[in-house]
MARBA-3410 file (N, C-alpha, C, O; in Angstrom, 1 decimal):
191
0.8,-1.2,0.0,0.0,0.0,0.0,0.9,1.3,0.0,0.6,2.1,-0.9 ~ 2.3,1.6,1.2,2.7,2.9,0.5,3.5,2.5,-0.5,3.6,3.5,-1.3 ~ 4.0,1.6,-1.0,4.5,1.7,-2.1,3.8,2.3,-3.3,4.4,3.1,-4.0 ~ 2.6,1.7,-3.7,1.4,2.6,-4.6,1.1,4.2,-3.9,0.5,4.9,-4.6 ~ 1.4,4.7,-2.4,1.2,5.9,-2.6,2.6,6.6,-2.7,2.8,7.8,-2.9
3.5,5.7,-2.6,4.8,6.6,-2.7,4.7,6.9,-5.1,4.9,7.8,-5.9 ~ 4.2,5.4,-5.0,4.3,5.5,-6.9,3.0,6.4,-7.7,3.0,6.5,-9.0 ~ 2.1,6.9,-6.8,1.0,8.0,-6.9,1.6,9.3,-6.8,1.3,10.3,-7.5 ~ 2.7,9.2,-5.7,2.9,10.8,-5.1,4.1,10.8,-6.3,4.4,11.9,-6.5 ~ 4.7,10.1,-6.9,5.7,10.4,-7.7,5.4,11.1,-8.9,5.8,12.2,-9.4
4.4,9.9,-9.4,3.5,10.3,-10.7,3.0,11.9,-11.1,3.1,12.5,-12.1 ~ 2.5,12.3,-9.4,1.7,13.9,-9.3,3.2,15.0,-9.5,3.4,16.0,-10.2 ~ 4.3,14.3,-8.5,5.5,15.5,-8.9,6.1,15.4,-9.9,6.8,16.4,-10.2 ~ 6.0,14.3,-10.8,6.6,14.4,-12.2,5.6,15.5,-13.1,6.0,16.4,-13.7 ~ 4.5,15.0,-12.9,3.6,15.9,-13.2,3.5,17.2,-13.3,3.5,17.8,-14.4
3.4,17.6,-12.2,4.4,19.2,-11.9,5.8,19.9,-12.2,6.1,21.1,-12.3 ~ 6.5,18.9,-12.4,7.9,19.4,-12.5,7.5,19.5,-13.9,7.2,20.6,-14.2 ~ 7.3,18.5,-14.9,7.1,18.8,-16.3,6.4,20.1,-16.4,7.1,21.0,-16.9 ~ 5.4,20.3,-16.0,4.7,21.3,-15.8,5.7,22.6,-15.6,5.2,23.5,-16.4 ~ 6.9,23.1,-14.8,7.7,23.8,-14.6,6.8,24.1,-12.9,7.5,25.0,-12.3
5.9,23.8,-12.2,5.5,24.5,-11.3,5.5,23.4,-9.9,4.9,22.3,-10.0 ~ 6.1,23.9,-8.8,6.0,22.9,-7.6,5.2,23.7,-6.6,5.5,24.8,-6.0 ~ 4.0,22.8,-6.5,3.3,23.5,-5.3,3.4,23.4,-4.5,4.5,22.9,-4.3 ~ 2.5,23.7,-3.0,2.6,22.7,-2.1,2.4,21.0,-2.3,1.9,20.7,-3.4 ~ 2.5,20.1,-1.6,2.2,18.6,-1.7,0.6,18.5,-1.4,-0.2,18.7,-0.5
0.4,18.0,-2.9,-1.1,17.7,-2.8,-1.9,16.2,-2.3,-1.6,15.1,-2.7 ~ -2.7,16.3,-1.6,-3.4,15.1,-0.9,-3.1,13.6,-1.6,-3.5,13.3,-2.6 ~ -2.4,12.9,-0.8,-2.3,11.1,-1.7,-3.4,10.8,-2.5,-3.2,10.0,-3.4 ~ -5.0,11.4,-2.2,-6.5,10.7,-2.9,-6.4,11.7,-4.2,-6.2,12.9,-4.5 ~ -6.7,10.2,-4.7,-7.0,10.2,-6.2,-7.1,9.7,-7.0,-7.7,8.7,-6.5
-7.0,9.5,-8.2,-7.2,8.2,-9.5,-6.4,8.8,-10.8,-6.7,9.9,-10.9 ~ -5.8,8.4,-11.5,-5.1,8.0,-12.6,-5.6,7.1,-13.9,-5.6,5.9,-13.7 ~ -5.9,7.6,-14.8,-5.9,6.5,-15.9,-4.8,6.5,-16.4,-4.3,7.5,-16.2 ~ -4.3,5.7,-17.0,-2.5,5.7,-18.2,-2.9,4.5,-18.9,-3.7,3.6,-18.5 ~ -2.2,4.5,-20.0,-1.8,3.4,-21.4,-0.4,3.5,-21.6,0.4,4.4,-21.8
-0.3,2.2,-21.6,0.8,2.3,-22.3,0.9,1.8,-24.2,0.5,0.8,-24.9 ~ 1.7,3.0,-24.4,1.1,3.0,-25.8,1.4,1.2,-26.4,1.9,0.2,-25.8 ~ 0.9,1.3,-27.7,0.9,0.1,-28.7,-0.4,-1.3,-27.3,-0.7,-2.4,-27.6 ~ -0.5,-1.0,-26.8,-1.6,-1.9,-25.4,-2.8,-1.9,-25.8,-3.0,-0.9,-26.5 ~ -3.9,-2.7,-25.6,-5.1,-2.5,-25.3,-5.9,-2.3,-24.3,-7.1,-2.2,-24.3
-4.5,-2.3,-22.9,-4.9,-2.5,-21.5,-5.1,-1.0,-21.2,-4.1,-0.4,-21.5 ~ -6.0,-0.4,-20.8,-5.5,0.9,-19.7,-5.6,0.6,-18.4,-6.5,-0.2,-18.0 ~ -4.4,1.4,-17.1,-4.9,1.0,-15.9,-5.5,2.1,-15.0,-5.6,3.2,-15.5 ~ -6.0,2.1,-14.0,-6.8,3.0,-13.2,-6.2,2.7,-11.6,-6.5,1.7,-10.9 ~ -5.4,3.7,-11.3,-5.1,3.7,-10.3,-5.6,4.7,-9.2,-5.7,5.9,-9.3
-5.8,3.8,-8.2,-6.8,4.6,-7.4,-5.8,5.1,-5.7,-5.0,4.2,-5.3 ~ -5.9,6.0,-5.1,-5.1,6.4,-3.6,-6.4,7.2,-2.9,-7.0,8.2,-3.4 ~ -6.6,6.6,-1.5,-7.0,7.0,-0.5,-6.9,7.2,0.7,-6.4,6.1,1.1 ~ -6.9,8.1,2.0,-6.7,8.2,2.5,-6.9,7.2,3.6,-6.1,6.8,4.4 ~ -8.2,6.8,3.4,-9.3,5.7,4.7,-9.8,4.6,3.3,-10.2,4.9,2.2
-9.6,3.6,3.9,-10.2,2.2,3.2,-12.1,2.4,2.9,-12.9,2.9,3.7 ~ -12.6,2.0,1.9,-13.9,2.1,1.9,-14.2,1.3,0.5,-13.3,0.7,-0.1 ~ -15.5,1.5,0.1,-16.0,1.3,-1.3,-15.6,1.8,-2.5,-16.1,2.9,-2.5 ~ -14.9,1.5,-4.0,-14.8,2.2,-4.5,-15.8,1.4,-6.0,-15.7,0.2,-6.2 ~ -16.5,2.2,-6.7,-16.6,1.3,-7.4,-16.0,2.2,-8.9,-15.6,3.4,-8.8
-16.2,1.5,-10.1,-15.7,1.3,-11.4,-16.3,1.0,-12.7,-16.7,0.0,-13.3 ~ -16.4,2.3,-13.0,-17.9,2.2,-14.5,-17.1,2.6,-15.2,-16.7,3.7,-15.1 ~ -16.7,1.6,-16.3,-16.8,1.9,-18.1,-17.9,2.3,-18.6,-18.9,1.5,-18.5 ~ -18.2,3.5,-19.2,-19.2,3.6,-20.2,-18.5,4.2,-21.8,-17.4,4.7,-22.1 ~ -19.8,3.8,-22.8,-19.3,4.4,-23.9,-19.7,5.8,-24.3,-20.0,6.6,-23.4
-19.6,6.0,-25.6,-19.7,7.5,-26.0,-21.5,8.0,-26.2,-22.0,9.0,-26.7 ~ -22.2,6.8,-25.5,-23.7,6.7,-25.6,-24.4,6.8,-24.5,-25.5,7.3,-24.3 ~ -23.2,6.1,-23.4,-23.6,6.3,-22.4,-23.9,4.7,-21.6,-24.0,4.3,-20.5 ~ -23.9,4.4,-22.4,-23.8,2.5,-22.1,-23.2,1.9,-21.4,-22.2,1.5,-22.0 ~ -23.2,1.5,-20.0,-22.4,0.5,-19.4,-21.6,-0.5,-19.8,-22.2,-1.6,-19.7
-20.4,-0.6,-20.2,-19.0,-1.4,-21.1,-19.1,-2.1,-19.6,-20.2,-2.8,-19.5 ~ -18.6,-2.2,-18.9,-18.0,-2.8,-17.6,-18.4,-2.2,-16.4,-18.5,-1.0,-16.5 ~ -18.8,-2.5,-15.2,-18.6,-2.1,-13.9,-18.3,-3.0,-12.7,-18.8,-4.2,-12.6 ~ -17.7,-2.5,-12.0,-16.9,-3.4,-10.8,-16.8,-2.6,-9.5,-16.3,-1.5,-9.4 ~ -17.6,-3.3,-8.2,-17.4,-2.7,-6.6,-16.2,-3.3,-6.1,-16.2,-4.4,-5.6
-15.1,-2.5,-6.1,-14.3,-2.9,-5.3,-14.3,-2.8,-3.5,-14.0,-1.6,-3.2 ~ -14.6,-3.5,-2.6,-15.1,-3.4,-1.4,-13.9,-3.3,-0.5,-13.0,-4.1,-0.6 ~ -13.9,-2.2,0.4,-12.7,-2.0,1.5,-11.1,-2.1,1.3,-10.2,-2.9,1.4 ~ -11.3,-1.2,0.9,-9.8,-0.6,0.2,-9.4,0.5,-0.4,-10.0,1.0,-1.3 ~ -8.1,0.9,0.4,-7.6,2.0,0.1,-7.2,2.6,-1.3,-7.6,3.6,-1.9
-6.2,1.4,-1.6,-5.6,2.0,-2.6,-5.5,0.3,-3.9,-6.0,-0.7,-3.5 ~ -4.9,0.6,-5.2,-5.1,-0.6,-6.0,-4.7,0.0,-7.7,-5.2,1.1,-8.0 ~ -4.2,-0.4,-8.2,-4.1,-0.3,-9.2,-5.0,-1.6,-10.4,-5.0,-2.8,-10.0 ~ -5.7,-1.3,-11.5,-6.5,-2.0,-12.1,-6.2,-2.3,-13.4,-5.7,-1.3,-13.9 ~ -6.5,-3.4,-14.2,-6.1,-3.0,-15.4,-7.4,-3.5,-16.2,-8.0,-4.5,-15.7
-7.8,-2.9,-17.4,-8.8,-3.1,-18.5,-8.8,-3.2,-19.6,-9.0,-2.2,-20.4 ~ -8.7,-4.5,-19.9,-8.6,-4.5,-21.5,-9.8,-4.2,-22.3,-10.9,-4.7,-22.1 ~ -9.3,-3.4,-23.3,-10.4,-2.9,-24.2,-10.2,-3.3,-25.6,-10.7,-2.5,-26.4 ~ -9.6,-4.4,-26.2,-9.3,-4.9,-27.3,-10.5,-5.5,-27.8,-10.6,-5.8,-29.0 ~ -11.8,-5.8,-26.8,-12.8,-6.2,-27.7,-14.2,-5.2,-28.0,-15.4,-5.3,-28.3
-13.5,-4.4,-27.7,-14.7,-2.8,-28.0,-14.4,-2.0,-29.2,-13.2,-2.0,-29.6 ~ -14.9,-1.8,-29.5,-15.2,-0.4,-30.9,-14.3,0.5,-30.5,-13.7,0.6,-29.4 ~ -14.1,1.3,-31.8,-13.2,2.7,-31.6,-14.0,3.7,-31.2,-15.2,3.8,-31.7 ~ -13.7,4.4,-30.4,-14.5,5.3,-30.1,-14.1,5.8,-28.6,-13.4,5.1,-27.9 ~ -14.6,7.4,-28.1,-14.7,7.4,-27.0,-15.4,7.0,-25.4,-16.6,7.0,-25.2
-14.7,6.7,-24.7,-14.8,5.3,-23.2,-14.7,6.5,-22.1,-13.7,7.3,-22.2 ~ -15.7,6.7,-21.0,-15.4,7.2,-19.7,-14.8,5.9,-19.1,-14.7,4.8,-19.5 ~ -14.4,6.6,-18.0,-14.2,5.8,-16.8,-14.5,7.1,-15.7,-14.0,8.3,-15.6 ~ -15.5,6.4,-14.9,-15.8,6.9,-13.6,-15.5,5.9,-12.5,-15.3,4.6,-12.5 ~ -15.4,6.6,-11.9,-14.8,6.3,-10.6,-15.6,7.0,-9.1,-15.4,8.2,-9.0
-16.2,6.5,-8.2,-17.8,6.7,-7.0,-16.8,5.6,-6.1,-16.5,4.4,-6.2 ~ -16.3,7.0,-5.1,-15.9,6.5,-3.6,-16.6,7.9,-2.9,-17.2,8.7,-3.5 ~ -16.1,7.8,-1.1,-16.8,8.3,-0.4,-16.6,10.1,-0.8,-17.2,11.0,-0.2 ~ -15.8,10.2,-1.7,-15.4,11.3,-1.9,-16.6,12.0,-2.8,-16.6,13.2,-2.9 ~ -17.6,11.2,-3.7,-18.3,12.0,-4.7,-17.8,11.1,-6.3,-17.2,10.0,-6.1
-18.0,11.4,-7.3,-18.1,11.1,-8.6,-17.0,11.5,-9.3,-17.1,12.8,-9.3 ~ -15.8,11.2,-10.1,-15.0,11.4,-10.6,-14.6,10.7,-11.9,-14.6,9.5,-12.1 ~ -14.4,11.7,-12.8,-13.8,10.7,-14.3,-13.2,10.9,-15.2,-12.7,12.0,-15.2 ~ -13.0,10.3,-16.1,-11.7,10.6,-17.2,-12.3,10.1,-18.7,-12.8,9.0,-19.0 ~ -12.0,11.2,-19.6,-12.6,10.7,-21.1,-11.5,9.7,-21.5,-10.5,10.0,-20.9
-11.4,8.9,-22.1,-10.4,8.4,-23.4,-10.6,8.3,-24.5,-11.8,8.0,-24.7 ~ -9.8,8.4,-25.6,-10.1,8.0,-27.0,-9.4,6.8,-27.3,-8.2,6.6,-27.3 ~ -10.8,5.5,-27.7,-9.8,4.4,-28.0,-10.2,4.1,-29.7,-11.3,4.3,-30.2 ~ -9.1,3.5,-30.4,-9.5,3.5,-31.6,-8.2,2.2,-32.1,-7.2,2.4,-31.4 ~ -8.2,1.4,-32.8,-7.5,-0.1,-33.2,-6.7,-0.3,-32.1,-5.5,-0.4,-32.2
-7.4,-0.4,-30.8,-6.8,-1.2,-30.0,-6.2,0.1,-29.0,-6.2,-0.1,-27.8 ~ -5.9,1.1,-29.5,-5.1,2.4,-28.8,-5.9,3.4,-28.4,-6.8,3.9,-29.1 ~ -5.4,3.7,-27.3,-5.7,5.3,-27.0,-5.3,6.4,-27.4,-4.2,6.6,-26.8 ~ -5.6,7.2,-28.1,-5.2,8.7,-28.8,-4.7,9.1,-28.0,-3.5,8.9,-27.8 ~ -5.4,9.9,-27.0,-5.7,10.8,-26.5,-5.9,10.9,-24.5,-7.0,10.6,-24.0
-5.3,11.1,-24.0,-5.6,10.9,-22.5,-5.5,12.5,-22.2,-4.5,13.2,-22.5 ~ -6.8,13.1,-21.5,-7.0,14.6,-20.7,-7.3,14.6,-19.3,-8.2,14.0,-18.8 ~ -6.6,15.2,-18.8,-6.7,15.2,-17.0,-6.7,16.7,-16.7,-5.9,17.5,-17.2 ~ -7.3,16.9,-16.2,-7.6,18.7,-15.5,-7.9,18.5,-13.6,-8.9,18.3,-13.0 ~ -6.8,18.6,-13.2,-6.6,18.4,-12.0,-6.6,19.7,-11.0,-6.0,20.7,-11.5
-7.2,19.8,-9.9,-7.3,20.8,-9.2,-6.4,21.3,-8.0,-6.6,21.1,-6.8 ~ -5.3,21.9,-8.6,-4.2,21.6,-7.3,-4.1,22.6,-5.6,-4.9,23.5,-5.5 ~ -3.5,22.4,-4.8,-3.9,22.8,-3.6,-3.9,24.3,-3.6,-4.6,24.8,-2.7 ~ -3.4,25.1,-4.5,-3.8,26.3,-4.1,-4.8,27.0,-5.1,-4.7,27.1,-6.3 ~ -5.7,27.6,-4.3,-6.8,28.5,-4.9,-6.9,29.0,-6.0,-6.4,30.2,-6.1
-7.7,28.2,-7.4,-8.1,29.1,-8.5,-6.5,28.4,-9.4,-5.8,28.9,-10.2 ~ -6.5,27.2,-8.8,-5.1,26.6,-10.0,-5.5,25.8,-10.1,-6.3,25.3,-9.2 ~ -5.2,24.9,-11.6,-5.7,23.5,-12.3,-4.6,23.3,-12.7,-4.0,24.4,-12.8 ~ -3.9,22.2,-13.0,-2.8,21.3,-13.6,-4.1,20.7,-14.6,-5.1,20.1,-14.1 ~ -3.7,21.2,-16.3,-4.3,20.5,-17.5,-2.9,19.6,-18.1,-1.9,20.1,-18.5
-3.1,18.2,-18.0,-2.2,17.6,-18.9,-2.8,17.1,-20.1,-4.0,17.2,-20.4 ~ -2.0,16.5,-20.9,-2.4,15.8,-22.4,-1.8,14.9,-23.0,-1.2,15.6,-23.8 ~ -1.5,13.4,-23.1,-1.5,12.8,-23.3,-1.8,12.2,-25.0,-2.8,11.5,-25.4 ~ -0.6,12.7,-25.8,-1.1,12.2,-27.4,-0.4,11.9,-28.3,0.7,12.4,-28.6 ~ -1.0,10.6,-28.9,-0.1,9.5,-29.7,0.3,10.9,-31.1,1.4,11.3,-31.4
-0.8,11.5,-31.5,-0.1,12.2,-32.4,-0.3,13.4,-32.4,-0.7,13.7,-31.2 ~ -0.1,14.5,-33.2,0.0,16.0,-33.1,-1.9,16.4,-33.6,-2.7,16.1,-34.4 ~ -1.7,17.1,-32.8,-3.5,18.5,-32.9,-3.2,19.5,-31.7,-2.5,19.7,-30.7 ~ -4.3,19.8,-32.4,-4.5,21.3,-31.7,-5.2,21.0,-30.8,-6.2,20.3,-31.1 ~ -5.0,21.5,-29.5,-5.8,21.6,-28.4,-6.4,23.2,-27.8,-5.8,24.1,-27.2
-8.1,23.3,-28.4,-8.3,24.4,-27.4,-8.4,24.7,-26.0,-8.5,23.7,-25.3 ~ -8.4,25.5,-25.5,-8.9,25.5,-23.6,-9.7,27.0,-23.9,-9.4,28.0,-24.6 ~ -10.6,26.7,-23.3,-11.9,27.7,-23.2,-12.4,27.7,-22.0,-12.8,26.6,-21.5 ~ -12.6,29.1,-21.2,-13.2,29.3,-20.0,-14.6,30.1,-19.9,-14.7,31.2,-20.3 ~ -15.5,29.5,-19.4,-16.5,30.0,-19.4,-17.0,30.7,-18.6,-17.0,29.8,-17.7
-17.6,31.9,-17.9,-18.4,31.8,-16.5,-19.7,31.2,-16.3,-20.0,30.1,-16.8 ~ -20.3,31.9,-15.8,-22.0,31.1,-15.2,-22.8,31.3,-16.2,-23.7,30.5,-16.3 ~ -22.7,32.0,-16.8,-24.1,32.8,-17.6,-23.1,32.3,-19.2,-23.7,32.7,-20.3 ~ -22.0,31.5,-19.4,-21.4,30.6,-20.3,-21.3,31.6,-21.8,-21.8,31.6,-22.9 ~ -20.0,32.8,-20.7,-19.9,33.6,-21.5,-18.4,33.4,-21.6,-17.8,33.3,-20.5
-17.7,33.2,-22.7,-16.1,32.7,-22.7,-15.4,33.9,-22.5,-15.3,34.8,-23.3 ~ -14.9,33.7,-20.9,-14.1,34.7,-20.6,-12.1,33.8,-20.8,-11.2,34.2,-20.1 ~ -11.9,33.2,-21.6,-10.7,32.7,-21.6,-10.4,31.8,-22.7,-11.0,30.8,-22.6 ~ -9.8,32.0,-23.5,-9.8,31.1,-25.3,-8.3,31.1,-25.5,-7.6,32.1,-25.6 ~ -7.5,29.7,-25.5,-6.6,29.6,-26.0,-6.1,28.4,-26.8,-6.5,27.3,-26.6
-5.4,28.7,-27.6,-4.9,27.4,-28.8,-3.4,26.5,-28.5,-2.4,27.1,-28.6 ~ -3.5,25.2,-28.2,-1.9,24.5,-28.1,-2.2,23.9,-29.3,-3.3,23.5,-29.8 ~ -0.8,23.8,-29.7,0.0,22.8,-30.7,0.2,21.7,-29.6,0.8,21.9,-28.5 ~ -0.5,20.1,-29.9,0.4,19.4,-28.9,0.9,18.6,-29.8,0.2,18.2,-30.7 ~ 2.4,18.3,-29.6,3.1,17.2,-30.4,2.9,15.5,-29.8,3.0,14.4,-30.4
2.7,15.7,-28.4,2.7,14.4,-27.6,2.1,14.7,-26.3,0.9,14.7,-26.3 ~ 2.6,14.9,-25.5,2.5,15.3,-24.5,2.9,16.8,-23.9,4.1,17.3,-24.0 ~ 1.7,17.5,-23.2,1.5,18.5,-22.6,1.0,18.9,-21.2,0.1,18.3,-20.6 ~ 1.4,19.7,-20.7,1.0,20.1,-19.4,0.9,22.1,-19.1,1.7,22.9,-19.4 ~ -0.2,22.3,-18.6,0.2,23.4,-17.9,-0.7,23.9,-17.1,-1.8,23.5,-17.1
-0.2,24.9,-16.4,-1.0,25.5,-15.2,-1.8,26.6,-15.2,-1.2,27.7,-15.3 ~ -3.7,26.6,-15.2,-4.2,27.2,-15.3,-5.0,28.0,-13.8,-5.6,27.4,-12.9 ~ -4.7,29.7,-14.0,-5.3,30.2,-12.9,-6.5,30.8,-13.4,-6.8,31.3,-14.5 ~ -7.2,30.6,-12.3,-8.8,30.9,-12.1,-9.2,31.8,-11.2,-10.2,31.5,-10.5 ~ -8.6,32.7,-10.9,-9.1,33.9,-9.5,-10.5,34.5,-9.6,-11.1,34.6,-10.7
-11.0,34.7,-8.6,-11.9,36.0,-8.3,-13.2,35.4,-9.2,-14.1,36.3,-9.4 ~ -13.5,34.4,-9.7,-14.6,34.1,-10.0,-15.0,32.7,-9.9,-14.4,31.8,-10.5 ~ -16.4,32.5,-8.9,-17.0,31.4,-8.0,-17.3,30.3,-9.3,-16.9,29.1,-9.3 ~ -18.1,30.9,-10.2,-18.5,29.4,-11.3,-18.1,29.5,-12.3,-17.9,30.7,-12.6 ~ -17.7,28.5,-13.2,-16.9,29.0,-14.1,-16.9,27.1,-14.8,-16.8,26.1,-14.1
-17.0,27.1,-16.1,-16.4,25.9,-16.7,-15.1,26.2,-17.4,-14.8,27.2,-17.9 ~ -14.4,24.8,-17.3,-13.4,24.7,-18.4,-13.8,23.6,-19.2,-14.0,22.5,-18.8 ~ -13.9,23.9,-20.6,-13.9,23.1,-21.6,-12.3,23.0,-22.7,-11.6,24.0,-22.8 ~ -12.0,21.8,-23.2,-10.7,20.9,-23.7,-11.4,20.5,-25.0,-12.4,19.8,-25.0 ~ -11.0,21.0,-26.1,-11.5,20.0,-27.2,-10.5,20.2,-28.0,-9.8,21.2,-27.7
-10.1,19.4,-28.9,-9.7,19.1,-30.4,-10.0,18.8,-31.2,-11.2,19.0,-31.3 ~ -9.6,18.3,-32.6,-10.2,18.9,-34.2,-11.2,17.5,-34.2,-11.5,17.1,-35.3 ~ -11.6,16.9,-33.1,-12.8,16.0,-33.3,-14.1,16.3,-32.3,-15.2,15.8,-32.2 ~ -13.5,17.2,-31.7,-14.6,18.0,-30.7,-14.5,18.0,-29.0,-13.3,17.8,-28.5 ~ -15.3,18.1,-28.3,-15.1,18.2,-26.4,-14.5,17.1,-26.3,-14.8,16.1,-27.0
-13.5,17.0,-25.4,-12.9,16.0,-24.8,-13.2,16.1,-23.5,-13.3,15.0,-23.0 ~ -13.3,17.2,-22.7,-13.0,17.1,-21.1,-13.8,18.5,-20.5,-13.4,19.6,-20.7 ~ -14.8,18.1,-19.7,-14.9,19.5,-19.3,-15.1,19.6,-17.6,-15.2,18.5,-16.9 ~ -15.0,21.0,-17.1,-15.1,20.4,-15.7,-16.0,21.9,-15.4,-16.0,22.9,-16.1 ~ -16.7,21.5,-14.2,-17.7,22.6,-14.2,-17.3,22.9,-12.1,-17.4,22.2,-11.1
-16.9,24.0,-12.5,-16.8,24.9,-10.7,-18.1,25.7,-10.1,-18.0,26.2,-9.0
END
């Protein structure tokens, strides 16, 4: 068990250092999807503080239940999911422990995942860690919206592979961020 939170807490400062930015040390809870490329496996790694329920829903781009699994009393666990006998297309994975509802888009397509987006909310106030995750080169937009989903924030990456960076959010209570690329939303998260 700390060995998976020492190999969680590593994952998050690599994370950050790529990123150029070290914050304070952010809480061990949380969850991870990764691929390793040319695989059909993805895994889902999960860290908590207190042992409990966690459970594990694949759905598709429809909304369809692919898989689900209760993992019962347990902290922490790494998982793995093969998806070699599913369609191309986009796959959630949610993830429902005592903490609330959490989840991650992916793009899978001949066996691979394109595309992996994580928008993490780090310990200090009105900061997100956006990473990206991609087998090949596009554009990635980031668009900020407020309440009344008026885009107060528009910007364009080139990603060649992998990307990271750190978005500040001050002085305003609701606010979405939406992630898309030249196939449309990938990831949104709503404050």
């Amino acid at each position: 068990m700390k060995i998976l939170q020492m190999v969680l807490a590593g994952v998050l400062f690599s994370t950050c250092a790529f990123a150029g930015v070290v914050d304070e040390p952010a809480s061990t809870e949380g969850f991870a999807v990764t691929h390793v490329a040319g695989s059909t496996v993805l895994k889902v790694y999960y860290a908590s503080e207190q042992a409990g329920n966690v459970k594990i829903t694949i759905l598709n781009k429809q909304g369809d239940v692919v898989h689900t699994e209760t993992i019962r009393k347990i902290s922490n666990f790494v998982r793995p999911y093969n998806l070699s006998q599913l369609s191309a297309g986009e796959y959630k994975v949610v993830i429902q422990d005592r903490n609330g509802i959490r989840e991650e888009v992916v793009q899978f397509s001949n066996g691979k995942i394109d595309k992996w987006i994580n928008i993490l909310r780090l310990p200090e106030n009105g900061k997100f860690l956006l990473s990206v995750k991609s087998k090949a080169s596009d554009q990635i937009n980031v668009n900020v919206y407020d309440r009344d989903n008026r885009l107060i924030h528009s910007e364009a990456r080139d990603v060649k592979s992998d990307f990271a960076e750190v978005l500040t959010i001050k002085n305003i209570n609701e606010f979405t961020i939406e992630i898309t690329d030249s196939n449309g939303v990938l990831k949104t998260l709503k404050n």
